[in-house]
N, C-alpha and C positions, 0 to 999 in steps of 0.2 A: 877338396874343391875341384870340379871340374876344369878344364885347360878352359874351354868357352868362355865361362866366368873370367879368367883373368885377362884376357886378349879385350882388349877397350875397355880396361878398367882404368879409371882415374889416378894418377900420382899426385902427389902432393911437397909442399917444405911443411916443417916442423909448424911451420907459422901459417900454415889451413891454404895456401896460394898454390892453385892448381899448375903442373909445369906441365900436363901433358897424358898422353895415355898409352898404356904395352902395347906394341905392336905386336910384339914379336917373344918366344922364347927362346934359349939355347940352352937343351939338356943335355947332360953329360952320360952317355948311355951305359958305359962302367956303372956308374952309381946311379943312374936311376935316378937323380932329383936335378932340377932345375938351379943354374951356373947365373944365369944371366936372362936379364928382361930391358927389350929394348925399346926406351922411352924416346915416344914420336913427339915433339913439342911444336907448336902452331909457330909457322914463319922460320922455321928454323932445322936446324939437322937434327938426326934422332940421333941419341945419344947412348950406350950399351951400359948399362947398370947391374954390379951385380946384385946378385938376389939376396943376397946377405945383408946388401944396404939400405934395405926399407923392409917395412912391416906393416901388413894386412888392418884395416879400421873395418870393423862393422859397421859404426854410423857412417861412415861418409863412404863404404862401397868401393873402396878404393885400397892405395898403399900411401902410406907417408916415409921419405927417405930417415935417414937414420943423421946424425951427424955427420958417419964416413961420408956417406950416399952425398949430403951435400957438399961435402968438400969436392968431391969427385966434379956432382953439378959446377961449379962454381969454375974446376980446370978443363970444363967443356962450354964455356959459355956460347961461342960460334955461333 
């Protein structure tokens, strides 16, 4: 998948409620795969997620967090 494609793509919780959308990535150049996607959420700070904590949905064009991912959400509420 192209980097385009993921830059303003949709996040999500588990429960389909949209938190926001990648601004941003942080690749890890050693390895060559993407560490971290930094979720911009409306009215509030963006928040650095990493990539391990959500997973890509075809129907909804987006990533939905993983359970880590929302705990994580949850100790960045600000």
């Amino acid at each position: 998948m192209p980097s385009s494609n993921l830059l303003g793509a949709q996040v999500y919780t588990a429960d389909g409620v949209e938190i926001g959308v990648i601004s941003e990535l942080q690749i890890d150049p050693a390895a060559g795969i993407v560490r971290f996607a930094c979720i911009t959420r409306p009215e509030r700070d963006a928040v650095l997620m990493p990539w391990a904590a959500m997973f890509r949905v075809k129907h909804k064009r987006g990533f939905v967090l993983t359970h880590r991912g929302e705990e994580l959400l949850q100790q960045n509420k600000g």
